[in-house]
LOMISE-221426 format. One record per residue: x, y, z of N, C-alpha, C in turn. Coordinates in steps of 0.05 Angstrom, whole numbers, plus 5000, padded with zeros to 4 digits. Layout:
<pts>
XYZXYZXYZ...
</pts>
This chain:
<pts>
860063162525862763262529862763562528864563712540864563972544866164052521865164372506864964462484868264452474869664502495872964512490874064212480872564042488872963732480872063712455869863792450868263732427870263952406871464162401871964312388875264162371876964072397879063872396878263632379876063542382876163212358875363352340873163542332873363612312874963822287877063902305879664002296881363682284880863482306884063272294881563112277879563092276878262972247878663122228878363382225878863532211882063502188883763432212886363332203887363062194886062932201885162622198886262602158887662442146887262362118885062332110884962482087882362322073883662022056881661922069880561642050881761522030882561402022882761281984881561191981879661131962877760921953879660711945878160501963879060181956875860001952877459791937875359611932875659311938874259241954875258871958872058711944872558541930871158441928871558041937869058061940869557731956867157491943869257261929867157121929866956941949864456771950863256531973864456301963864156121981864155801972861955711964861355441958859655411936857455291960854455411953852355361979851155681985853555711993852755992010851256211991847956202003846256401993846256701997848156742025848057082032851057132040852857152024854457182024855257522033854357692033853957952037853957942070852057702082851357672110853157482124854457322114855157112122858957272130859857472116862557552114861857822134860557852156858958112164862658182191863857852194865957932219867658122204868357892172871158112154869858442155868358432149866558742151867958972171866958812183867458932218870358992216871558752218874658822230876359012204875058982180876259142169875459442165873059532176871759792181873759862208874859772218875659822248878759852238879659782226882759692214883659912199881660032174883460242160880760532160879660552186878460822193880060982185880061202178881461432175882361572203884661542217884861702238886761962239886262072262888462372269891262302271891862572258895262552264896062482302898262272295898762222323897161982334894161922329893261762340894961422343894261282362894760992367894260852339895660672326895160512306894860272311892960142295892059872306893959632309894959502333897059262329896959002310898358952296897558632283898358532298896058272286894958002312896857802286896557582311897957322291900757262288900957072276903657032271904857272245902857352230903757572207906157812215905557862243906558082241910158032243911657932241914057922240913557722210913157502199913357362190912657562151910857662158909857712125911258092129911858142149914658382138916458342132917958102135920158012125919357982091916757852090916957852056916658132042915758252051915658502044918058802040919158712065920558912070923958782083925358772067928258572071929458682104931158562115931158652140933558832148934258942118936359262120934359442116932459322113930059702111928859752132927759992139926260072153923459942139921159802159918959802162917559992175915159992159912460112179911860072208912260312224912360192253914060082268917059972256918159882266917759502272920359412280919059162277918259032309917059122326915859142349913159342348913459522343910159752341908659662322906159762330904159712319904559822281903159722269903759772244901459962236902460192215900660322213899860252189896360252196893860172171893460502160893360452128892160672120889660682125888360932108885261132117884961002092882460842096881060712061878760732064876660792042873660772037873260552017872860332036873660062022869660042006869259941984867059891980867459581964865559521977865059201979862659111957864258841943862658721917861558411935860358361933859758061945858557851918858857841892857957701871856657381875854557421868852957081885853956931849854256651854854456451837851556401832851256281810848156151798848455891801846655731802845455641809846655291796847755131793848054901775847754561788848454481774848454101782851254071798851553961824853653921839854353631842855453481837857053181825857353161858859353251875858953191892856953111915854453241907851753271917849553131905850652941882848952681872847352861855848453121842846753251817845053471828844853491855843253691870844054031850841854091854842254411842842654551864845754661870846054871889848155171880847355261897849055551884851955441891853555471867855355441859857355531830860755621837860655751818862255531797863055251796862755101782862954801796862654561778861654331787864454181804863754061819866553971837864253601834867453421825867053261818868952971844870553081853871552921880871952971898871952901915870552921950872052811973874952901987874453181992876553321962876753491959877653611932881253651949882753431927885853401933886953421916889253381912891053491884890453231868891053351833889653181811886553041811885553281830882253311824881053481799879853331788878253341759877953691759877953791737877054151745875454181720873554301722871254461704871754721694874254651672875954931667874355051656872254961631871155271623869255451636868155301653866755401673867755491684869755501704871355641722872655971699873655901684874456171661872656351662869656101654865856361647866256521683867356461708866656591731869156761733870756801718872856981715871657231706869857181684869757431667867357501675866057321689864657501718865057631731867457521749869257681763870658021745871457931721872758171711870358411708868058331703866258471696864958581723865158531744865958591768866458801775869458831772871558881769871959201761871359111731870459401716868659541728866359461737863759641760865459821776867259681797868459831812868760061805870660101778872160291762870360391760867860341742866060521721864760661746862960461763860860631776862260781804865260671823865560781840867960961837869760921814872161171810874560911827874460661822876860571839877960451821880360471823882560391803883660051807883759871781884659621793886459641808888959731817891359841829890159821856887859901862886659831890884059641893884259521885882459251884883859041888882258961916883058711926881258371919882258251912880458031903880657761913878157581937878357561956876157291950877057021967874556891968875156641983873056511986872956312008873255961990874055831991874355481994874055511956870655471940870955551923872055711897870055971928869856291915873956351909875456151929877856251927879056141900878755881901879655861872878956001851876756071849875556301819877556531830878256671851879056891855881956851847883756711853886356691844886156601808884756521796884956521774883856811758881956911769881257221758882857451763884457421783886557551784889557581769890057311758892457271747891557331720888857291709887457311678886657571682886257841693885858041696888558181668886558441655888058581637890058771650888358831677890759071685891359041718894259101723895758991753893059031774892958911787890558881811892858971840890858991859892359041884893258761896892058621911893258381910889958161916890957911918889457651920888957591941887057451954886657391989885257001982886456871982885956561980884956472008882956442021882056292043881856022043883055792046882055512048881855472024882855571993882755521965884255361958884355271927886655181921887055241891889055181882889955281852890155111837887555251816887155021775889355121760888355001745890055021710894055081721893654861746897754811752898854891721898154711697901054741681900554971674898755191675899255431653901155541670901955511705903655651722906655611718906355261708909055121710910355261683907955281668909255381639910155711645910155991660910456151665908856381662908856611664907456801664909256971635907757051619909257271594910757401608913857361589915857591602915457861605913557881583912658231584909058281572908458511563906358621553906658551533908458511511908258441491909058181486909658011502909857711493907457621484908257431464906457251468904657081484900557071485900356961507900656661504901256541529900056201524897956111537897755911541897055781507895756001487896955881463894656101439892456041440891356201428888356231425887356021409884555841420884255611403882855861381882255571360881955731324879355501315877655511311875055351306875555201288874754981286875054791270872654771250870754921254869254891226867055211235866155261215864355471212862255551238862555751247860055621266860955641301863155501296863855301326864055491348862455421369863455591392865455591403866855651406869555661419869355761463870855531470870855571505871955801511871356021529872856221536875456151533876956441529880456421532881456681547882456601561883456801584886356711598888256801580890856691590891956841610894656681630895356841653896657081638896157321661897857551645900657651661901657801640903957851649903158091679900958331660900858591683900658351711899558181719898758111747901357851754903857871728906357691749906657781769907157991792907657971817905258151835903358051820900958131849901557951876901558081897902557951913900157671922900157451937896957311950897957281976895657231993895557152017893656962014894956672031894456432035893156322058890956362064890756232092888955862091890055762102889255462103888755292136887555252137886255042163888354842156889354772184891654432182889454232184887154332191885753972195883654112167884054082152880954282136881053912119878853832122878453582112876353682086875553872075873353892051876553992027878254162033880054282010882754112024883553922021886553822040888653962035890354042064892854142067894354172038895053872028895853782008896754021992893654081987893054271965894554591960893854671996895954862004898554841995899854632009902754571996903254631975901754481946902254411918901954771905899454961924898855161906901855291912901255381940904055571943906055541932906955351938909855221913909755291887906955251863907255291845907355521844906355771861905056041858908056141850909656031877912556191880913956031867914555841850915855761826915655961803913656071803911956341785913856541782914456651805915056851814913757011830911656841845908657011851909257121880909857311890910257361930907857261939907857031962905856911968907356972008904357042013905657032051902856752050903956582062902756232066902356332092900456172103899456132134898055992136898855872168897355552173895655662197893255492206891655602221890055322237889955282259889055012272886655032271885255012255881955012239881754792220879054712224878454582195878054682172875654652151874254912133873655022145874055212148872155552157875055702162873855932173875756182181875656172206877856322215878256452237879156702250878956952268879057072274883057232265884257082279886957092272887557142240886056982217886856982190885957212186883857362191882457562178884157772192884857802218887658022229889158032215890457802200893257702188891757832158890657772147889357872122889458232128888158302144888458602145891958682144892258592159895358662165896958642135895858432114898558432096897258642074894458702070894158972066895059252070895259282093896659442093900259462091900759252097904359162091903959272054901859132042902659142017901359442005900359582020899959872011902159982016903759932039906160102032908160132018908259742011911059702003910459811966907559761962907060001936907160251929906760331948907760671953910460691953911760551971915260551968915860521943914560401927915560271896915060491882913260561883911860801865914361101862914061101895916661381896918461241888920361041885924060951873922560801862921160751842920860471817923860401804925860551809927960391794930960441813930560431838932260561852934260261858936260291866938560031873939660141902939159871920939660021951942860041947944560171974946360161972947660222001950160121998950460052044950260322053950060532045951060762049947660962062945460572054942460762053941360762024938960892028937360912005935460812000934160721965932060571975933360211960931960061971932559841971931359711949931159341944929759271930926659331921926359281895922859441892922359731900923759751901923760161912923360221942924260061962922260081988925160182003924560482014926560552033928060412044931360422058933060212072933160582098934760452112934260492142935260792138936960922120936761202119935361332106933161262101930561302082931261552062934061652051933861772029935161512000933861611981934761521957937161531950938361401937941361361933940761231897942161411879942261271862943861061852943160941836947160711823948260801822951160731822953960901820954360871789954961021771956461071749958460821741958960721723960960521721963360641716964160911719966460941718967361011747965861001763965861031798966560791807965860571794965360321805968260181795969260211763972260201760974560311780974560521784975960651804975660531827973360421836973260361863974360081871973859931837975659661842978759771838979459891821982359951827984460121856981560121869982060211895982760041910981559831907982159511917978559531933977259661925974459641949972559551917971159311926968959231904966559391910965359541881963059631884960559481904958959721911956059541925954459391918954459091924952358931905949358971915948058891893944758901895944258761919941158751926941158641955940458391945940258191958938757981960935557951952934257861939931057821938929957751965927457931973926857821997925557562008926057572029924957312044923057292035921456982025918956892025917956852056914456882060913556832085913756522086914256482105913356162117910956152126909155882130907055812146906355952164904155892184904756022217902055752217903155782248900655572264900255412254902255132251905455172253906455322240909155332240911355442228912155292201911755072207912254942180910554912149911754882135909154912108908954662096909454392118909454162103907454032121905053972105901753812112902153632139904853442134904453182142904853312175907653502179908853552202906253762219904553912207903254082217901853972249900453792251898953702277901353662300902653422294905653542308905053852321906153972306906154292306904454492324902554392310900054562318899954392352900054232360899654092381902154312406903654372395905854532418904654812418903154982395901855232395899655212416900255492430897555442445894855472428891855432441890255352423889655672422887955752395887555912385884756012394883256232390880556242404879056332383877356162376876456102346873756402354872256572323871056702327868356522320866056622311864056522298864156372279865556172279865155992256865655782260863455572251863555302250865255232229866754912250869954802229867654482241865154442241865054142234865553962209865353742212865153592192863953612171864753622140861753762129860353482115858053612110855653322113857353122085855852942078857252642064856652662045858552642015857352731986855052551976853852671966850852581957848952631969849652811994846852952009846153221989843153171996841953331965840953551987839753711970838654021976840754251980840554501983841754731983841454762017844254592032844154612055847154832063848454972044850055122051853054922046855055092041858655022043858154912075860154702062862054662085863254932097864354942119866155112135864955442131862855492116861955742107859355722112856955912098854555982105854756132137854455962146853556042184856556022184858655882170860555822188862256052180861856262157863656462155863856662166866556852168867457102186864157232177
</pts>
């Protein structure tokens, strides 16, 4: 290129944001030996997604059904969004560094006792709601995960606040439980084809605060000696980490079912969950991992919005809205005074009420978030154009050796 060209990019790099350090870490499903290799598409599309670019440049469009569907959860539809709700949405500049933590090695019940990498024992086949769970085991891969976690912090300078915590069929269930048992707020959760343990500690609630009490209490040994099972109760800092849900309608190894039962309990919680349906079996697909970028960046902003008004009350007049996130005149507006608000009823005009809580996401591909209606559904969507990953059948329980996850190994992004 001629020197006047070359002088120009290196002027708008020059201007380009720097970076934030972010951290995603991802676990596998249970099999998968190269999990580092096997996740090489997420890699990609997310190196391509939050590059650091020049002022002015093109921003990358979200793919999928996300992009209208999971701004609505985010951002109520009196505020201004990112981009607008037609333009492309803008991805921040991140120096994402990536954890890939391998499971060891144990006896798989499903696999007739086979020793495969796995991060605990799965005992029914395909795994549906009121399937048996290997809680303390699952807890010991938490504090794996937390210890993780901490690395980020210690060795790379990244703050939980930007740590994303991320995993496939298995790896997803340990990830939504290490997240909610985490000491300090996380960025948010990424559930692929997962499903959600220990239901009653959700049904029972999350601590009202930092100082509640946790539950369950802490067991207390019953005689001298006794080992006691890990204890890692849900915490309060991670009640509204946001998750993203993605689930296959035909996924025959984790059933729909499961999807249903988690989401529901998540957002009984109080948990912001954007749900999404996807015409796949186990495995991934190209679209989920778009849709996954995309609520990343939805949810970097709508944190930043929070951060500048953490206690702001929208108001018709403008300002910022629920959770602190600008409304369409993007200045702040504080509460009115209650002696403003007297006067104004004796004016005969009722003060401004709070807004509404925002929309929860619905499904996509279908639209609906109920198991039975999905094929229906999915049958009127046009078909989807699957990337590298095998959605076969996965082999028949009691086949032995370390032949890889279902829907993962070869079959992951």
């Amino acid at each position: 290129s001629p020197p006047g060209a070359r002088s120009t990019e290196a002027a708008m790099a020059a201007e380009a944001p720097a970076p934030t350090k972010f951290g995603i870490l991802f676990l596998h499903e249970y099999g998968d030996f190269e999990p580092s290799a096997s996740w090489t598409t997420l890699r990609q599309l997310f190196a391509a997604r939050f590059t650091p670019k020049a002022p002015g440049a093109t921003c990358c469009p979200v793919g999928g059904a996300l992009k209208n569907q999971a701004r609505e959860a985010f951002y109520p539809a009196s505020t201004s969004r990112p981009g607008g709700s037609t333009e492309p949405l803008e991805f921040p500049a991140l120096d994402i560094q990536w954890a890939f933590p391998k499971a060891g090695r144990r006896e798989l019940s499903i696999q007739g006792g086979a020793m495969m990498v796995a991060w605990f024992d799965l005992h029914d086949w395909p795994v549906c709601v009121g399937a048996d769970e290997d809680k303390d085991v699952i807890l010991e891969a938490c504090e794996r995960v937390h210890a993780e976690i901490d690395a980020l912090k210690t060795k790379h300078g990244i703050t939980p606040e930007h740590i994303l915590v991320a995993g496939f069929g298995q790896g997803a269930a340990v990830a939504l439980q290490a997240t909610f048992r985490y000491k300090d707020p996380l960025f948010a959760c990424a559930c692929l084809s997962g499903w959600l343990t220990f239901g009653e500690d959700y049904k029972r609630g999350f601590p009202k605060s930092k100082t509640a009490p946790l539950l369950p209490a802490p067991p207390k040994p019953r005689y001298e000696g006794e080992e006691l099972p890990p204890y890692l109760p849900i915490r309060h800092e991670n009640a509204k980490t946001p998750v993203f849900w993605g689930h296959g309608i035909f996924d025959d190894v984790v059933l729909p079912t499961l999807f249903d039962a988690g989401v529901k309990r998540l957002r009984e919680a109080g948990v912001p969950v954007a749900a999404m349906h996807y015409k796949i079996k186990h495995g991934t697909h190209l679209h989920e991992i778009d849709d996954l970028a995309a609520f990343v960046a939805m949810a970097w902003h709508q944190k930043r919005a929070a951060r500048r008004s953490p206690s702001s009350v929208s108001s018709s007049e403008g300002g910022a809205g629920q959770h602190g996130v600008p409304t369409s005149s993007g200045a702040a507006a504080p509460p009115r005074p209650p002696s403003q608000q007297a006067a104004s009823q004796q004016r005969g005009t009722a003060p401004s009420a709070a807004p509404a809580p925002p929309p929860t996401v619905e499904s996509a591909k279908p639209t609906t978030t109920t198991a039975a209606a999905a094929p229906a559904a999915a049958a009127a969507q046009p078909a989807a154009v699957p990337m590298d990953v095998s959605s076969e059948t996965p082999p028949a329980p009691g086949a032995s050796g370390d032949a890889g996850p279902p829907g993962s190994g070869g079959s992951s992004a």
